[in-house]
C-alpha positions in Angstrom: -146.7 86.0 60.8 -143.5 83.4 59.9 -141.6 85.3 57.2 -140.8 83.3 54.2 -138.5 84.0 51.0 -140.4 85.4 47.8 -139.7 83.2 44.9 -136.3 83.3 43.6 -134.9 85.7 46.3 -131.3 85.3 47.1 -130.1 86.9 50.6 -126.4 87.1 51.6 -125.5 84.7 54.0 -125.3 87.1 57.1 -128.3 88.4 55.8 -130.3 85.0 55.7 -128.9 84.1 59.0 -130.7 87.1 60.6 -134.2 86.5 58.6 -134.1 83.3 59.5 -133.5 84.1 63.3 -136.4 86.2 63.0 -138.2 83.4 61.2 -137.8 81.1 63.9 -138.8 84.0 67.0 -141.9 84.2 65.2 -142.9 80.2 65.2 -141.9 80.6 68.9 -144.1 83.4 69.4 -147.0 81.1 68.2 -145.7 78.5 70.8 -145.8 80.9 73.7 -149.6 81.0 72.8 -150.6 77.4 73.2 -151.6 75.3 76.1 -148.6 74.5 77.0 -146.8 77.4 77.7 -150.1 78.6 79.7 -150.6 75.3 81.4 -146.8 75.7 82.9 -146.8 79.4 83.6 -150.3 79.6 85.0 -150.3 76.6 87.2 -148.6 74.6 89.6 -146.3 72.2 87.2 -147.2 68.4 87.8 -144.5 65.7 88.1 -146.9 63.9 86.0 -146.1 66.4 83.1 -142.7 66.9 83.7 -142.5 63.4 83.2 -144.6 62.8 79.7 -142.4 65.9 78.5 -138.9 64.4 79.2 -140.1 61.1 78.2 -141.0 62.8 74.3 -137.4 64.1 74.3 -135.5 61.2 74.8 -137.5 60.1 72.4 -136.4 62.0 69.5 -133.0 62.7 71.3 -132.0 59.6 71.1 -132.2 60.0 66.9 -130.9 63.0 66.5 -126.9 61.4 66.2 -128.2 59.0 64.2 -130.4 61.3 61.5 -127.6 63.6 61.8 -125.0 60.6 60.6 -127.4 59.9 57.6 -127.4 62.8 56.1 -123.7 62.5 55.2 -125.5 59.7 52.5 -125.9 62.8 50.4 -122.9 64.1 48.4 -121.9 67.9 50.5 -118.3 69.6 50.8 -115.6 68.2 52.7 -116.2 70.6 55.1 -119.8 70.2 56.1 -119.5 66.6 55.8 -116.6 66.8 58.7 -119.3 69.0 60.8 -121.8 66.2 60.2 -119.5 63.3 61.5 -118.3 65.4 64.7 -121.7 66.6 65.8 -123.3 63.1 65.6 -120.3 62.0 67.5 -121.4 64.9 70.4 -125.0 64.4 70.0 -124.7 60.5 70.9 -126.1 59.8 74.3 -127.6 62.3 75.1 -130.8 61.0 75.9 -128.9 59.4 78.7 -129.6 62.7 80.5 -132.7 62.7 80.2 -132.9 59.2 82.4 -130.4 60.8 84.8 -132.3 63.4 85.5 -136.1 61.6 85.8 -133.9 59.3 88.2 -132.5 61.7 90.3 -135.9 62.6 91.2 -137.4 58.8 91.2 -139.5 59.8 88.1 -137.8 57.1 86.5 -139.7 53.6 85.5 -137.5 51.7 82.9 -140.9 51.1 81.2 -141.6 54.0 80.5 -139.1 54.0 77.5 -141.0 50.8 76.0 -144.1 53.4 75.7 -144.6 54.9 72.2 -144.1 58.5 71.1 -146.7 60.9 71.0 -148.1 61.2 67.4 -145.7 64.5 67.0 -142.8 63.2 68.3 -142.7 60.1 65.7 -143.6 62.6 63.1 -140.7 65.0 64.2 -138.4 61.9 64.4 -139.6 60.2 60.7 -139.5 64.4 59.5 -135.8 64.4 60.3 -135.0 61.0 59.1 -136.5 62.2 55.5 -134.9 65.5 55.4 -131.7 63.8 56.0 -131.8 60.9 53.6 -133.5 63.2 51.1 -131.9 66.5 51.1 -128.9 65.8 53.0 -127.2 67.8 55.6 -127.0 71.4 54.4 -131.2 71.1 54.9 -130.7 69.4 58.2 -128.8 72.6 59.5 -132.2 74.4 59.9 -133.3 72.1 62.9 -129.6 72.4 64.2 -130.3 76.2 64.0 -133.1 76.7 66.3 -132.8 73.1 68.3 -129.1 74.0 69.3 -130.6 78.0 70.5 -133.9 76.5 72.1 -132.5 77.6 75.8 -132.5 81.7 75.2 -136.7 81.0 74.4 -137.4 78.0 77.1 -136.0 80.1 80.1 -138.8 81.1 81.7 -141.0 77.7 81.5 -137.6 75.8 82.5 -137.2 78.4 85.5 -140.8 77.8 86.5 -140.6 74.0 86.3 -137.8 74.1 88.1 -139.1 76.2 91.0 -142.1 74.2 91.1 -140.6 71.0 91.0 -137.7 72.2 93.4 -135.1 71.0 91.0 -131.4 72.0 91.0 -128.8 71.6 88.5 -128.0 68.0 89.4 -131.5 67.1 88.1 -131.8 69.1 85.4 -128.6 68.1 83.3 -130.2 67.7 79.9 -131.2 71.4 79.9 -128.2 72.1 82.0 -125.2 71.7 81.2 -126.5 70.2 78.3 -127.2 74.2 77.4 -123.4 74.8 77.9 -121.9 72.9 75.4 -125.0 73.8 72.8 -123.7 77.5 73.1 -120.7 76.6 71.3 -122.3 74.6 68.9 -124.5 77.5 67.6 -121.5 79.3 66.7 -120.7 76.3 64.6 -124.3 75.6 63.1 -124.4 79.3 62.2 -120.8 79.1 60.3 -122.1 76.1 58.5 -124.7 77.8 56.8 -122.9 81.2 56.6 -120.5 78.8 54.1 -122.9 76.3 52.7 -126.4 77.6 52.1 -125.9 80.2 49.9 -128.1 79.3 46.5 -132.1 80.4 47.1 -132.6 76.8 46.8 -130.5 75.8 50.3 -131.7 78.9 52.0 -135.3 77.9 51.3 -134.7 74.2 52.6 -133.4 75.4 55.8 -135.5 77.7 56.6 -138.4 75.3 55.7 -136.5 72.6 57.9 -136.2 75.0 60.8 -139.8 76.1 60.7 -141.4 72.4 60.3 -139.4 70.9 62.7 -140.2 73.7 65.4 -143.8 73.7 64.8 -144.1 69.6 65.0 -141.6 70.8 68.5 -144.7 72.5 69.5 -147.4 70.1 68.6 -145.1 67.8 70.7 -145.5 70.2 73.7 -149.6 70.8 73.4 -150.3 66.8 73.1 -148.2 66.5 76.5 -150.4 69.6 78.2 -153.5 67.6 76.5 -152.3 64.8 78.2 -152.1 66.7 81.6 -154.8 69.1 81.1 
């Protein structure tokens, strides 16, 4: 069961940190039950699918420096706005990963990227455009939360598409070394709300944030299994 705030409750900020981390296992634990998950663990892992998957993330990678910029259109503190400008500075380009790596395993076709999202990827890209432009960036730090920790709960599904696939790190740079600069960023995301979410109201909206974006995440990951079933 996702854990929500009664009405009105106020946590302290190390305290909300840690309901929300448990907020966020939970939703993952419902992921770990879909098709997808099963489809990868229990089966041989098809280029075909390895392909439609990393073809959905530079998808909405590709927005995420740019609906991370427009939330700085709402009024925040000095100090969250400065966050906001240098993380849409690091998150530009990455989806250029994402082509590396389909490349270095000729799983690249330039029109590919003139295909259109799955139905949850646009909705997790429009979700994060909306958050940003409407609540502004101290709500946008629940999808930082869990997006910039994703690697602790994709391990074993990476590890298995990887061994499948016979990848090694020079194809696999997006959830690579990618990984090693997120760990850093964590630290930073987790700070930011330590500081800024402090009212019932800004807890709320990222945990609500961090819980809608990760389940339209894992809508995103059973419409590729469909896709590949």
């Amino acid at each position: 069961m996702i854990r929500k705030h009664l009405p009105g409750a106020f946590l302290l900020s190390t305290e909300f940190i840690q309901a929300l981390r448990l907020a966020v296992d939970d939703q993952w634990k419902v992921i770990r039950q879909g098709a997808f998950w099963r489809q990868v663990m229990d089966r041989p892992v098809t280029h075909a699918l390895y392909r439609d998957l990393m073809l959905q993330v530079w998808h909405y990678s590709r927005h995420n420096s740019m609906n991370q910029a427009v939330a700085a259109f709402v009024p925040a503190p000095e100090g969250l706005l400065k966050f906001v400008y240098r993380h849409a500075a690091e998150e530009l380009g990455h989806e250029k990963m994402v082509v590396h790596d389909l490349r270095s395993i000729e799983l690249f076709d330039e029109s590919d990227l003139l295909r259109a999202p799955l139905p949850a990827t646009e909705a997790l890209i429009g979700y994060l455009y909306y958050v940003s432009l409407r609540y502004g960036p101290v709500a946008r730090l629940g999808y930082s939360f869990w997006a910039e920790g994703i690697y602790e709960h994709i391990q074993a599904p990476f590890a298995k598409i990887c061994a499948d696939l016979k990848l090694t790190s020079k194809n696999v740079t997006f959830f690579g070394a990618h990984a090693e600069a997120d760990e850093e960023h964590i630290k930073q995301v987790e700070e930011m709300i330590t500081r800024f979410a402090q009212s019932p109201q800004q807890q709320a909206l990222v945990q609500q944030v961090a819980l809608t974006t990760l389940s339209l995440t894992g809508q995103l990951l059973e419409q590729v299994a469909a896709r590949n079933s």
